[in-house]
N, CA, C and O of each residue as an XYZ file, in Angstrom:
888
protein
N       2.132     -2.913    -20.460
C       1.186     -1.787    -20.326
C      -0.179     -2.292    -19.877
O      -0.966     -1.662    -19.171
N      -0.388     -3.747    -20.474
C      -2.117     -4.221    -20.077
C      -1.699     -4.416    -18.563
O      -2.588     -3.874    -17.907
N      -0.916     -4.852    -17.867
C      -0.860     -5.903    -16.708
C      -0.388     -4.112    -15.971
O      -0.490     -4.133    -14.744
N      -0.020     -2.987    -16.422
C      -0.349     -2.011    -15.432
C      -1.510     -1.621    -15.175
O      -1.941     -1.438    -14.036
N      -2.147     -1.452    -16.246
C      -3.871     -1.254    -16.282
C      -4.209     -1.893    -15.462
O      -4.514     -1.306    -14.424
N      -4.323     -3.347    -15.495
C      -4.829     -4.132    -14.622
C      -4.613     -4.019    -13.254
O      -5.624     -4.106    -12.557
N      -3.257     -3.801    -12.541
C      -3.103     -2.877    -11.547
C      -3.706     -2.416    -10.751
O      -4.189     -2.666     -9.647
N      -3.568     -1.067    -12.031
C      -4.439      0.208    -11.667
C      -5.682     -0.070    -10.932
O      -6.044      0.349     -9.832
N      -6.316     -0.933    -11.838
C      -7.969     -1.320    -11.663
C      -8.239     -2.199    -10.211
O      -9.283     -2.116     -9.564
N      -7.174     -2.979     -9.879
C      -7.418     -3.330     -9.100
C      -7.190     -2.780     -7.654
O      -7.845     -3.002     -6.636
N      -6.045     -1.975     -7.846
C      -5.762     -1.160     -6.625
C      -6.928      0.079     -6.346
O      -7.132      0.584     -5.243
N      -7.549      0.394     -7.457
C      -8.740      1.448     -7.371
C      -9.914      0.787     -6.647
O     -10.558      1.414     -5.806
N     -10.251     -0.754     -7.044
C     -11.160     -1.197     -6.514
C     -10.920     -1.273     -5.050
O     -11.772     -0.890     -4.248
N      -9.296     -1.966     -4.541
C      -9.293     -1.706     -3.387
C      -9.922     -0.819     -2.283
O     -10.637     -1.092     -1.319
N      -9.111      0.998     -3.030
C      -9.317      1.842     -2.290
C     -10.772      1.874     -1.768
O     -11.161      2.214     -0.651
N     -11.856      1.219     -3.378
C     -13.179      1.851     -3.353
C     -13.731      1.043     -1.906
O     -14.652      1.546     -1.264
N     -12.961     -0.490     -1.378
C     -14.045     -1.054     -1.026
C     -13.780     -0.667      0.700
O     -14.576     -0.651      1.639
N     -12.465     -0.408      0.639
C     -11.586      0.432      2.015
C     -11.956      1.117      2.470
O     -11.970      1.168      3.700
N     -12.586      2.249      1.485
C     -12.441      3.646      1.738
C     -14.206      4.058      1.672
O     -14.432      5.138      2.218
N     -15.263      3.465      1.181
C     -16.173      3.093      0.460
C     -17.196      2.518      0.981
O     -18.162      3.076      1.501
N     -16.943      1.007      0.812
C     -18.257      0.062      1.088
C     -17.948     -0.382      2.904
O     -18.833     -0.817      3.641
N     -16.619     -0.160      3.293
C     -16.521     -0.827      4.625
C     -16.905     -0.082      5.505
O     -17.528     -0.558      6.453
N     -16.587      1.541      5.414
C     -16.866      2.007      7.193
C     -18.312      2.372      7.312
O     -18.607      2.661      8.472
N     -19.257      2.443      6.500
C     -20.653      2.421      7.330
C     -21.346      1.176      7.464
O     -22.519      1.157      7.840
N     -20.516     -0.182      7.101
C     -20.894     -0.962      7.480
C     -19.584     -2.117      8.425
O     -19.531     -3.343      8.524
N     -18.748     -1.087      8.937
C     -17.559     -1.642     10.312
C     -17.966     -2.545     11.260
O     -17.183     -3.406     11.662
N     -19.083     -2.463     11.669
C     -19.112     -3.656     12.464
C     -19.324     -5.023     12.180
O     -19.123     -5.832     13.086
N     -19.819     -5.537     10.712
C     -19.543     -6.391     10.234
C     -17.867     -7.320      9.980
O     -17.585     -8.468      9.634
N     -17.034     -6.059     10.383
C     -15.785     -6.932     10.767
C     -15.317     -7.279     11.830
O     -14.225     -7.822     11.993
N     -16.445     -6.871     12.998
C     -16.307     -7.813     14.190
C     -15.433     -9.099     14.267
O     -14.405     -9.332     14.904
N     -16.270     -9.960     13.301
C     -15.941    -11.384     13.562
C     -14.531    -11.668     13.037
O     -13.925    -12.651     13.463
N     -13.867    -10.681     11.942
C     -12.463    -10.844     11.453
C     -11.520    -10.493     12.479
O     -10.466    -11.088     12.703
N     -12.071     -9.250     13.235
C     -11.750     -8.589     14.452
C     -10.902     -9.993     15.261
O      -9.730    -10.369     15.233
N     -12.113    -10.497     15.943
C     -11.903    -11.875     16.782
C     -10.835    -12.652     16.150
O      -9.659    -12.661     16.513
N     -11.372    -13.338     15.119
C     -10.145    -14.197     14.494
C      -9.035    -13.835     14.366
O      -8.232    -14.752     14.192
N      -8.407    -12.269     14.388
C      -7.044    -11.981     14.336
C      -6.752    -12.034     15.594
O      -5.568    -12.350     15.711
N      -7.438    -11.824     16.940
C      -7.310    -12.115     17.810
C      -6.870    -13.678     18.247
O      -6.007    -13.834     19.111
N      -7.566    -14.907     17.549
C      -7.312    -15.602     18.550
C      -6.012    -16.571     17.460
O      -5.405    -17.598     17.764
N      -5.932    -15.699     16.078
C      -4.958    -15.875     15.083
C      -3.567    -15.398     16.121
O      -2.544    -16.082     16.100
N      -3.646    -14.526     16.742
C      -2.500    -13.971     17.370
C      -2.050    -14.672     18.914
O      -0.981    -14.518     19.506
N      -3.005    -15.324     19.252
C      -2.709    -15.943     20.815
C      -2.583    -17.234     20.492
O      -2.559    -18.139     21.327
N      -2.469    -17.431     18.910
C      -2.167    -19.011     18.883
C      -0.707    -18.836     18.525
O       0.143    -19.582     19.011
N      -0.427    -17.936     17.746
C       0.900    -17.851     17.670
C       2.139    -17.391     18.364
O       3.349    -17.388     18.140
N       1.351    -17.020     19.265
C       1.730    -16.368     20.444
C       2.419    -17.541     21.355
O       3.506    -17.461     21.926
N       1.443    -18.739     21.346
C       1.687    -19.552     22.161
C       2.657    -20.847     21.495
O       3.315    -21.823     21.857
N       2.227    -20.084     20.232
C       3.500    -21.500     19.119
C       5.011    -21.063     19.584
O       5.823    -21.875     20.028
N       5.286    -19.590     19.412
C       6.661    -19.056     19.697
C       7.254    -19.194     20.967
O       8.453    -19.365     21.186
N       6.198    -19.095     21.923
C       7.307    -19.409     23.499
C       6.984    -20.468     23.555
O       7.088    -20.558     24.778
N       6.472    -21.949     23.093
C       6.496    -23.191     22.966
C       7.961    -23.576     22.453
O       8.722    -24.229     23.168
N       8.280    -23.176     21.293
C       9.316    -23.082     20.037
C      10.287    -22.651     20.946
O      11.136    -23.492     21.239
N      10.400    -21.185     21.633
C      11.483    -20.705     22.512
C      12.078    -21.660     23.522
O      13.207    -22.146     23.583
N      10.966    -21.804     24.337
C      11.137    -22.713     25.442
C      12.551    -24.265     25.215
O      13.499    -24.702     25.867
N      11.504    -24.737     23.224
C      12.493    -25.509     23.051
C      13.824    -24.889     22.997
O      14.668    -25.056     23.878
N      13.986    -24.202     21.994
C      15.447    -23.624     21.682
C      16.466    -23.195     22.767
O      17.696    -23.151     22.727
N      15.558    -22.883     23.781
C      16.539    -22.522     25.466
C      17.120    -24.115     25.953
O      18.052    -24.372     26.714
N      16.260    -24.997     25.261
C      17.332    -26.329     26.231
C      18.282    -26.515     24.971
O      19.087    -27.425     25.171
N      18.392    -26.011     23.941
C      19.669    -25.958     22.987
C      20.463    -25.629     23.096
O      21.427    -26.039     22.450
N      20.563    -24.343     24.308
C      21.742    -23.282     24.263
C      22.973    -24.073     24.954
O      22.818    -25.111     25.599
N      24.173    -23.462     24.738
C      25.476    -23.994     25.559
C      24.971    -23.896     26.819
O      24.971    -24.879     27.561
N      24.508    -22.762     27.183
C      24.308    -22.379     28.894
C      22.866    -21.460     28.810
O      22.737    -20.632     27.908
N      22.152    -21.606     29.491
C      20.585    -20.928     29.928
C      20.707    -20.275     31.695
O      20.619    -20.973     32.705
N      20.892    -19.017     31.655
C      20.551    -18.504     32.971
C      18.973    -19.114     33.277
O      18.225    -19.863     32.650
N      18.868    -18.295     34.742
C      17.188    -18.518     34.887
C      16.728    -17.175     34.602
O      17.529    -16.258     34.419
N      15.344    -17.002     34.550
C      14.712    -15.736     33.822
C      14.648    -15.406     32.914
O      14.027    -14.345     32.849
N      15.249    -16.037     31.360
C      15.573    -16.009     30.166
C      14.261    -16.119     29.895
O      13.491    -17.014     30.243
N      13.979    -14.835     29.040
C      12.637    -14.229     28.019
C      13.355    -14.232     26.857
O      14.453    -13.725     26.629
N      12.340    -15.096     25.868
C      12.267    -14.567     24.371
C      11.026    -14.836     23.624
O      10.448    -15.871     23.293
N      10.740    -13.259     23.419
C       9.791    -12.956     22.978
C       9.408    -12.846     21.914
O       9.715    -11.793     21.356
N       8.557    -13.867     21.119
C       8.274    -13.884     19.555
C       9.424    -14.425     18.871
O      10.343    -14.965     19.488
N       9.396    -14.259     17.231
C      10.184    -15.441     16.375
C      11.964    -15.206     16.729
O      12.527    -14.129     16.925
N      12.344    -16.064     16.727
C      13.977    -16.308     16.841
C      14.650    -17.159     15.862
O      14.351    -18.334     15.651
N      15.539    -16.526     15.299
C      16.327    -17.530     14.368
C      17.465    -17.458     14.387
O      18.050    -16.385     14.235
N      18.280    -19.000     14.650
C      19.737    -18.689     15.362
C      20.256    -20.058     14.697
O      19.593    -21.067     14.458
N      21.216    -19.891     14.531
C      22.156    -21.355     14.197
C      23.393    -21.443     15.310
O      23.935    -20.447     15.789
N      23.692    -22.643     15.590
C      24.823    -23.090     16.162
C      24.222    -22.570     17.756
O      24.926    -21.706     18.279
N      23.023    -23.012     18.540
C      22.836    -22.907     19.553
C      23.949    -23.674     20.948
O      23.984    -23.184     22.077
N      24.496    -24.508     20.670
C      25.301    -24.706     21.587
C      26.361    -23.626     21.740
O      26.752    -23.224     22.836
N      26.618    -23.367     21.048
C      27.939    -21.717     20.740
C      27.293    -20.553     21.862
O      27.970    -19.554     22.103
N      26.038    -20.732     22.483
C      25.540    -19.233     22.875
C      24.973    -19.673     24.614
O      24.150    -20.487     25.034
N      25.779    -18.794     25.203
C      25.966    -18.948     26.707
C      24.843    -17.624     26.750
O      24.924    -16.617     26.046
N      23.993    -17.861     27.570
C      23.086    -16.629     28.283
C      23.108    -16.893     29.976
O      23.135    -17.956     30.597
N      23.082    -15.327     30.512
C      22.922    -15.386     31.989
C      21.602    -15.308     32.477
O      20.629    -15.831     31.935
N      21.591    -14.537     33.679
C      20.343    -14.911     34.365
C      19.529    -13.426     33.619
O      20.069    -12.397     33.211
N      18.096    -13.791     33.643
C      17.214    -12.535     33.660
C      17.808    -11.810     32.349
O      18.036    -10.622     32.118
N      17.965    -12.930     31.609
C      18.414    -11.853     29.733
C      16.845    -11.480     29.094
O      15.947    -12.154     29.599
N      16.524    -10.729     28.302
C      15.717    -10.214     27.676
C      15.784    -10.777     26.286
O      17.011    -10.688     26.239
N      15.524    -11.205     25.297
C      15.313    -10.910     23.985
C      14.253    -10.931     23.138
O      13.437    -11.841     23.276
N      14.029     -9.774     21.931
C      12.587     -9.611     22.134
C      12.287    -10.237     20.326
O      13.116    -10.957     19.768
N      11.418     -9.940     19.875
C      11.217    -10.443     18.313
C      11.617    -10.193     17.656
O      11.892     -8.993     17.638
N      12.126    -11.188     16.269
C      12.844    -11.032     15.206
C      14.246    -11.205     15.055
O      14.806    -11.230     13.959
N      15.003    -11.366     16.519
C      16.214    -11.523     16.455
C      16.813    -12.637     15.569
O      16.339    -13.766     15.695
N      17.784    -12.432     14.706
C      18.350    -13.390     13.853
C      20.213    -13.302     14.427
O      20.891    -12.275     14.441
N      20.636    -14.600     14.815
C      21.478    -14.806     15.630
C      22.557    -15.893     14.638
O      22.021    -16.855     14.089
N      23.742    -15.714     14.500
C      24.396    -16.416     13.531
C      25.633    -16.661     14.957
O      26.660    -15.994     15.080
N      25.287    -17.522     15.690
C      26.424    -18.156     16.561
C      27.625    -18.857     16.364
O      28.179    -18.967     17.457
N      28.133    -19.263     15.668
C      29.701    -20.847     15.007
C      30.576    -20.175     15.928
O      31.336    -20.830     16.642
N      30.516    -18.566     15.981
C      32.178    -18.340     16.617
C      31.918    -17.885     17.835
O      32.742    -17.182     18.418
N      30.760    -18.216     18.377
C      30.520    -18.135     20.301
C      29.644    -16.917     20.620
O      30.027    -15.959     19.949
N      29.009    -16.735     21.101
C      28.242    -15.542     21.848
C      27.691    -15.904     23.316
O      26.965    -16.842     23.647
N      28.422    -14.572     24.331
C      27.674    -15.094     25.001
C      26.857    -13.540     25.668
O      27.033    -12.524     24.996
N      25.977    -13.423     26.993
C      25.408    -12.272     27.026
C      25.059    -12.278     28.790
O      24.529    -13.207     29.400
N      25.312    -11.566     29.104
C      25.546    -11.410     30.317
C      23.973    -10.911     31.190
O      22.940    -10.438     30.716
N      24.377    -11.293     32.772
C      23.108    -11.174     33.305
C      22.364     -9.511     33.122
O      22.895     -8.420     32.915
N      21.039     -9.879     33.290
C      20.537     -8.381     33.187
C      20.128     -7.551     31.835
O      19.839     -6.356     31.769
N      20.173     -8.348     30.959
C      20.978     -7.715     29.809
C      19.530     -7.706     28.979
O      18.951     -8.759     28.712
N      19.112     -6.649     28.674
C      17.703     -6.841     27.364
C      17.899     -5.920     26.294
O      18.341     -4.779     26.160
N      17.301     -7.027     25.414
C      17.482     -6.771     24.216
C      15.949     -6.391     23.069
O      15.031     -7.173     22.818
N      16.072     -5.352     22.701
C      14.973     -4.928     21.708
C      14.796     -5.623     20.356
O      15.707     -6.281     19.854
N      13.697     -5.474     19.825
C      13.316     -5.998     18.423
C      14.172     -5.756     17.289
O      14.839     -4.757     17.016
N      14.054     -6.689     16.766
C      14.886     -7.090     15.269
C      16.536     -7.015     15.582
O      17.066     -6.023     15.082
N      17.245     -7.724     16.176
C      18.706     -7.870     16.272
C      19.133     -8.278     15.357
O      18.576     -9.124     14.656
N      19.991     -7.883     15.188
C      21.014     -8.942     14.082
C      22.160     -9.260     14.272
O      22.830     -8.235     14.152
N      22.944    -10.310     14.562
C      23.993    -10.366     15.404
C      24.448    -11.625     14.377
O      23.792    -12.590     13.984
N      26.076    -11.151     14.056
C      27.306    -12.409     13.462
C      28.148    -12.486     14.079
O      28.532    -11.445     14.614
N      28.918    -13.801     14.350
C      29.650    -14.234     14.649
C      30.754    -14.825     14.128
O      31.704    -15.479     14.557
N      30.346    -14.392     13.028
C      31.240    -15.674     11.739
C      31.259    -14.553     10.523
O      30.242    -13.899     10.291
N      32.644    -14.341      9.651
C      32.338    -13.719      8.235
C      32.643    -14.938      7.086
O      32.484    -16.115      7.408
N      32.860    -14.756      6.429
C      33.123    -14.930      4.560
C      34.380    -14.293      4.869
O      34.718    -13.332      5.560
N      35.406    -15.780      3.579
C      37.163    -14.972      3.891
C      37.231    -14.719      2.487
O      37.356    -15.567      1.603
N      37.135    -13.454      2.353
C      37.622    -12.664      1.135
C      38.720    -12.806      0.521
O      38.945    -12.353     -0.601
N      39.714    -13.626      1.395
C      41.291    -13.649      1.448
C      41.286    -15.300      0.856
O      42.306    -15.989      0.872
N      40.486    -15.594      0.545
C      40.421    -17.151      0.291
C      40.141    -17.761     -1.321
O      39.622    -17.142     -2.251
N      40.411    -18.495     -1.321
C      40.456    -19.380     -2.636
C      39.362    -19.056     -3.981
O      39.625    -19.424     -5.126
N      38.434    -18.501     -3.707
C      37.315    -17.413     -4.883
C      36.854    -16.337     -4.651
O      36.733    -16.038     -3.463
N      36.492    -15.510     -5.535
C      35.705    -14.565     -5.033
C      34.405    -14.604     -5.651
O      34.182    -15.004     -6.794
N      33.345    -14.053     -4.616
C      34.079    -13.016     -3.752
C      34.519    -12.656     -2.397
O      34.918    -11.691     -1.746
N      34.153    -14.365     -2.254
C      34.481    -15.139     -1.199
C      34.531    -16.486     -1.488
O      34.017    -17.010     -2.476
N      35.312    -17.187     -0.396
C      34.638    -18.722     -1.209
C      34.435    -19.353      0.882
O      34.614    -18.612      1.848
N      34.075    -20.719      0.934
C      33.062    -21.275      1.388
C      33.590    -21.261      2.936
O      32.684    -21.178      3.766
N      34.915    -21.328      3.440
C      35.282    -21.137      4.668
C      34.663    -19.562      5.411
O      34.534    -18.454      4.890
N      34.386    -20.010      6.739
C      33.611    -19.134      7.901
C      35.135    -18.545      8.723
O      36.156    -19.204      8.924
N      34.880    -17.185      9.071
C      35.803    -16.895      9.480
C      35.028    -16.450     11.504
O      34.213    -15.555     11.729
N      35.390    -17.011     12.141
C      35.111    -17.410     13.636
C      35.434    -15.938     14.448
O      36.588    -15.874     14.871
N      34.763    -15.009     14.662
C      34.967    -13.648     15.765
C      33.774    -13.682     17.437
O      33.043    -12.722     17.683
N      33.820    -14.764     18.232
C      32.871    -14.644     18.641
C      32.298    -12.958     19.331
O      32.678    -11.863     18.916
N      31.699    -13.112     20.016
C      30.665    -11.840     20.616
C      31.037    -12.123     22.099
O      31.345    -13.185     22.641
N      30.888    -10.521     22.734
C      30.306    -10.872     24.129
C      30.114     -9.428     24.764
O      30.862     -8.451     24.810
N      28.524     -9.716     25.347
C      27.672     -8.561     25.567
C      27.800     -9.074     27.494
O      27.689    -10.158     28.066
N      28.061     -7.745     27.949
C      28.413     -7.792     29.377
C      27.255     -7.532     30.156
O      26.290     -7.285     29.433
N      27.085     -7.508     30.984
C      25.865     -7.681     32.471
C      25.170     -6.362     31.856
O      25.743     -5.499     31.191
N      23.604     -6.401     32.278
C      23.043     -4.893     32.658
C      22.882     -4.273     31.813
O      22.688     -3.103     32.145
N      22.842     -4.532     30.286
C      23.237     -3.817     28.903
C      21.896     -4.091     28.039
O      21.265     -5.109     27.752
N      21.732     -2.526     27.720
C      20.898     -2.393     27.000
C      20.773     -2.165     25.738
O      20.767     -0.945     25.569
N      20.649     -2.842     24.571
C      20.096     -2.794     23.520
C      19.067     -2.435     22.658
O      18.178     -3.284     22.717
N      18.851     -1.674     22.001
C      17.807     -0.770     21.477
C      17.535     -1.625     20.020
O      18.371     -2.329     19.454
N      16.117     -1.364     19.568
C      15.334     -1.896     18.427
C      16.474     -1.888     17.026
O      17.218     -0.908     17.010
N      16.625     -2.755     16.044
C      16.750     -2.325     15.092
C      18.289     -2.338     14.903
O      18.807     -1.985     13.844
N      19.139     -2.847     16.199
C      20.611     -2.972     16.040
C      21.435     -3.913     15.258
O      20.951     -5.042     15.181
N      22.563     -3.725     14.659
C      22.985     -4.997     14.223
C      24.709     -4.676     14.842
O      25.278     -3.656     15.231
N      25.172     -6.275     14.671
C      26.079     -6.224     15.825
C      27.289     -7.027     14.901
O      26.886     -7.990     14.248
N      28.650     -6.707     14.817
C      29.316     -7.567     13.841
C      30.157     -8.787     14.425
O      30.446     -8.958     15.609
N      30.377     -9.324     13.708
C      31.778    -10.311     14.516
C      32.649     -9.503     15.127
O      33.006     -8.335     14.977
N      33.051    -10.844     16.228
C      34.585    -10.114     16.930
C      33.762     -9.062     17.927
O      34.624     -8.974     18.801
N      32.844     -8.336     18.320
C      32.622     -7.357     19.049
C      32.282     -7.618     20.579
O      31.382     -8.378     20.934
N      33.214     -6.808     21.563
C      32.376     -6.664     23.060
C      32.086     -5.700     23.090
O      32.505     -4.707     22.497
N      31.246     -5.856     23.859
C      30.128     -4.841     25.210
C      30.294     -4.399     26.243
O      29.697     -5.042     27.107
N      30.774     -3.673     26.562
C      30.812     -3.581     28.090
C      29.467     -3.670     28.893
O      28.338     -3.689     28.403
N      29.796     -3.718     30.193
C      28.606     -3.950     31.430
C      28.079     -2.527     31.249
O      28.769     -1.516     31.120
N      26.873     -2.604     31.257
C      26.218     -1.157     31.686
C      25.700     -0.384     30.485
O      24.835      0.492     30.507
N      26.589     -1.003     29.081
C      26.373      0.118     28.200
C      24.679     -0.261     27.465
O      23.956     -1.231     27.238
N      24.700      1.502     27.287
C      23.179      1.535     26.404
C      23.446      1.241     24.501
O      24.205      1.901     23.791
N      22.924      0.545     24.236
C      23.008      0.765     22.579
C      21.595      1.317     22.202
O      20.426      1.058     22.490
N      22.186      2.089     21.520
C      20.507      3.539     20.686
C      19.943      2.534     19.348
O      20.458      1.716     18.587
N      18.900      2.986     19.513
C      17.798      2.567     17.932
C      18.810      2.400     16.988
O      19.833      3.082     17.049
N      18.635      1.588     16.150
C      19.083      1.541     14.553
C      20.769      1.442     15.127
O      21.271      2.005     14.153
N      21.573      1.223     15.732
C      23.030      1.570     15.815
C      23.594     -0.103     15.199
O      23.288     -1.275     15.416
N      24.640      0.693     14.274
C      25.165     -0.740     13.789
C      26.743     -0.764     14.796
O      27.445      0.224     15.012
N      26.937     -1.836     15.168
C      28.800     -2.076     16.672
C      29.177     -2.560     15.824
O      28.432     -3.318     15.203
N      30.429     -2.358     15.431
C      31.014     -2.814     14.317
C      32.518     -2.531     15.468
O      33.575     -2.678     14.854
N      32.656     -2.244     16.647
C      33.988     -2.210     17.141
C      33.455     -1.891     18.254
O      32.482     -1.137     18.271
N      34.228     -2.628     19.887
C      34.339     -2.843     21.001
C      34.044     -1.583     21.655
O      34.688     -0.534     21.653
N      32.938     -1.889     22.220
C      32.084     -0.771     23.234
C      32.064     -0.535     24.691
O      31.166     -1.147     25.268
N      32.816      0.188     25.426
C      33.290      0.345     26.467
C      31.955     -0.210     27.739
O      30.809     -0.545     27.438
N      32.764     -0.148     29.678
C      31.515      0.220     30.310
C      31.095      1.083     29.917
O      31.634      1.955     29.235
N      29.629      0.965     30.422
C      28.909      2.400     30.745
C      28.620      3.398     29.789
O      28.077      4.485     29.984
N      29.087      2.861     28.623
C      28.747      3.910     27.245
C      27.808      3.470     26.701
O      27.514      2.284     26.554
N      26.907      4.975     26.136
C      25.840      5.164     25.425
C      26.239      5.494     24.079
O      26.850      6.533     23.828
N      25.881      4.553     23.107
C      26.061      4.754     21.647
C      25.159      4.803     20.967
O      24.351      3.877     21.025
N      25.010      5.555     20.343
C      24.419      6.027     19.063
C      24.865      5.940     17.633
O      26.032      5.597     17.444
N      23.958      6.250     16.404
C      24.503      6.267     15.126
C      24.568      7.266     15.006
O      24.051      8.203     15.614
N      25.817      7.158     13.456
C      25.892      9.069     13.750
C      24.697      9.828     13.125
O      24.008      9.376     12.210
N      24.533     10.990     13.697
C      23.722     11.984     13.228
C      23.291     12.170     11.679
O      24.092     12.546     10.824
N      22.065     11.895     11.439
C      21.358     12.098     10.308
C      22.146     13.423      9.540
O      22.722     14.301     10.184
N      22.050     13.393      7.877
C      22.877     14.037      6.940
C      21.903     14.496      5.747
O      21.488     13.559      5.065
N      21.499     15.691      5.406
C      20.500     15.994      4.398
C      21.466     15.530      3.274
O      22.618     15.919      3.468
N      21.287     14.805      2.163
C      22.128     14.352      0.811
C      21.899     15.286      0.241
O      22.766     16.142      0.066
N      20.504     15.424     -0.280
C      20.110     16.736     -1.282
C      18.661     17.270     -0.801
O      18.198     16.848      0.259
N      17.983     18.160     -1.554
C      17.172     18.319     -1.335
C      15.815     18.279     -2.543
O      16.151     18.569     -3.691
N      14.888     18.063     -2.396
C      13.725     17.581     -3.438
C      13.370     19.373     -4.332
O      13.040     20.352     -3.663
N      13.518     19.416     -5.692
C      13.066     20.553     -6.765
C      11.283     20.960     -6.002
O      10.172     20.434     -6.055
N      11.844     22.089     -5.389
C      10.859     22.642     -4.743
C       9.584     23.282     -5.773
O       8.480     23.422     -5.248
N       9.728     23.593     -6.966
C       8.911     23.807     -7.889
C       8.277     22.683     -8.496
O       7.048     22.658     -8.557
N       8.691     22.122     -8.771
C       8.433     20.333     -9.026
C       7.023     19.921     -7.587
O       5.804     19.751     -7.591
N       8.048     19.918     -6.616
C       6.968     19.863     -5.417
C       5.296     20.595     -5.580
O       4.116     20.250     -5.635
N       5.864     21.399     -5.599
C       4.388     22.933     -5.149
C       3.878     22.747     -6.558
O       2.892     23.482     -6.610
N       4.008     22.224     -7.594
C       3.225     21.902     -8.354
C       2.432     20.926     -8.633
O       1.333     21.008     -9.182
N       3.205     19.596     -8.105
C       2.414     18.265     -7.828
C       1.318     19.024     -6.780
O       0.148     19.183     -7.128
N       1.717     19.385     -5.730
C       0.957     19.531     -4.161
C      -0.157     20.557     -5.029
O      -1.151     19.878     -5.286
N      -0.276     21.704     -5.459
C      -0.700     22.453     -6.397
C      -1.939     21.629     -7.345
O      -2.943     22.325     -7.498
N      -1.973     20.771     -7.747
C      -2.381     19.927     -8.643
C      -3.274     18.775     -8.217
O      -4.202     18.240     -8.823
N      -2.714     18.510     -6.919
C      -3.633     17.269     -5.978
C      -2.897     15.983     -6.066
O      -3.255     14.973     -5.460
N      -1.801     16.054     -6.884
C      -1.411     14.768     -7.484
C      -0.993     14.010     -6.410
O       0.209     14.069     -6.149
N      -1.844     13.168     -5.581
C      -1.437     12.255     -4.639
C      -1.150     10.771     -4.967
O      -1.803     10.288     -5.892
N      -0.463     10.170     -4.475
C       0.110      8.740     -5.085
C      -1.155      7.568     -4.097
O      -1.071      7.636     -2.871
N      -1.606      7.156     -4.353
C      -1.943      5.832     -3.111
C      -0.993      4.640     -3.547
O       0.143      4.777     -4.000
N      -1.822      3.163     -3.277
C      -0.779      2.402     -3.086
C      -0.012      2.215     -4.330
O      -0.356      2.257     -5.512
N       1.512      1.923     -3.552
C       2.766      1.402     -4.619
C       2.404      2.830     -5.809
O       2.253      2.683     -7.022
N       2.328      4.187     -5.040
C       2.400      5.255     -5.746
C       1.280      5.669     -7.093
O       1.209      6.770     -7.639
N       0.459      4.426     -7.420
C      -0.346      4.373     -8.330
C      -1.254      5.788     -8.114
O      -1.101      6.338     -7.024
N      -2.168      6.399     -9.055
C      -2.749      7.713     -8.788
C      -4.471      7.114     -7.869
O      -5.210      6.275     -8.383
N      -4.686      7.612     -6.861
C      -5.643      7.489     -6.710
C      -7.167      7.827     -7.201
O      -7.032      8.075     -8.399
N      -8.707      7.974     -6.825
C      -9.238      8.272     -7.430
C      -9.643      9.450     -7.094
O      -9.728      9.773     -5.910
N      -9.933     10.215     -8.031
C     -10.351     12.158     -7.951
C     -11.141     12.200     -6.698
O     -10.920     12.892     -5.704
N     -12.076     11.368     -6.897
C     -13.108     11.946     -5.657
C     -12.330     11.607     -4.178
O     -12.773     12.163     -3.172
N     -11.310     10.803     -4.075
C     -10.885     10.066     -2.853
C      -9.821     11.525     -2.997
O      -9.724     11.800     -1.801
N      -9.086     12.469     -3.646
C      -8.075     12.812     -3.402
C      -8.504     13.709     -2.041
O      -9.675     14.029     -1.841
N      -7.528     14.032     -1.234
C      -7.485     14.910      0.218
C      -6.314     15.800     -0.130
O      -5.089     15.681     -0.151
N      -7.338     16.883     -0.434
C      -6.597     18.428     -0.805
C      -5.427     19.008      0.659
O      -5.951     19.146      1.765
N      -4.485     19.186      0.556
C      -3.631     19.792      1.756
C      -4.033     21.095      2.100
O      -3.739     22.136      1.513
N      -4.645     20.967      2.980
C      -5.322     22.243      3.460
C      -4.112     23.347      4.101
O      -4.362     24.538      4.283
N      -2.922     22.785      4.366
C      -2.087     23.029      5.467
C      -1.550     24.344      4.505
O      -1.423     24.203      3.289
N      -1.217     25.776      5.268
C      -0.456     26.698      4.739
C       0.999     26.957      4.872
O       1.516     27.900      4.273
């Protein structure tokens, strides 16, 4: 109960100095301004340094191969790329059972791509320590959208689009556009419950904690 208090107090001070002591005096963060700036073009220049290395790792490197921002991949000899591939930040790449990706081909932020499972069928559970080998292979011209994850064992066809958030969990034709399926209301939130918080002002700030009275912002909206 003390170490919520404490919390509290400190997340209030936050708001106060956020919300408070900083914006009539904003230009004093000029100079933090800058430093995230040149915080960001150094790292900028650490990652396609880092990339650059990891491209003479691969089994095979087309020419034109972009990768943009952090990459984390094991078993780089396993992963054949063609010419003019795309890949953009955050991709985490688990290669042992082969990947390869065809010319043309770009790829959006945060991938997640296996090549290898856990054999359920094996000596513990709930698995025990043998890799089970499905490589990948993404065909020419193929587009990949933010936020995908991709399983063992899966192709691509040439041409196809993959949508935001879509998890391939099974072999994707040419020329097809996939998507996840369509969003599903589960339930819905005690609408009296609602209009009484909203009613009340009761707004959460951070990690839901109550903010302070004078900071609350009444919903004007009808």
């Amino acid at each position: 109960m003390k170490a919520h208090h404490s919390q509290r107090k400190a997340l209030h001070l936050v708001d106060l100095i956020l919300d408070r002591l900083l914006p009539p005096i904003w230009w004093l963060t000029w100079p933090f301004h800058q430093v995230t700036r040149l915080t960001n073009l150094l790292l900028s220049a650490t990652w396609l340094l880092s990339n650059e290395y990891a491209k003479r790792r691969l089994g095979h490197c087309g020419q034109g191969v972009r990768i943009h921002g952090r990459l984390q991949l094991s078993a780089p000899e396993q992963i054949r790329l063609g010419n003019n591939v795309h890949i953009n930040a955050n991709a985490y790449i688990r290669a042992e059972g082969g990947l390869s990706i065809g010319d043309n081909t770009h790829i959006s932020r945060n991938l997640t791509l296996y090549t290898v499972n856990h054999d359920y069928e094996g000596t513990r559970l709930p698995y025990d320590e043998n890799l089970i080998h499905k490589p990948v292979s993404i065909g020419r011209n193929v587009w990949i959208g933010m936020n995908v994850c991709i399983a063992p064992g899966v192709t691509i066809g040439d041409g196809a689009i993959i949508g935001l958030g879509s998890v391939i969990a099974r072999d994707v034709p040419p020329l097809a556009i996939v998507g996840s399926a369509p969003q599903r209301i589960l339930k819905q939130r005690d609408a009296e419950h609602y209009a009484l918080r909203k009613h009340e002002g009761a707004y959460g700030g951070m990690s839901g904690h109550p903010i302070l009275s004078a900071d609350k912002n009444q919903d004007t909206s009808t």
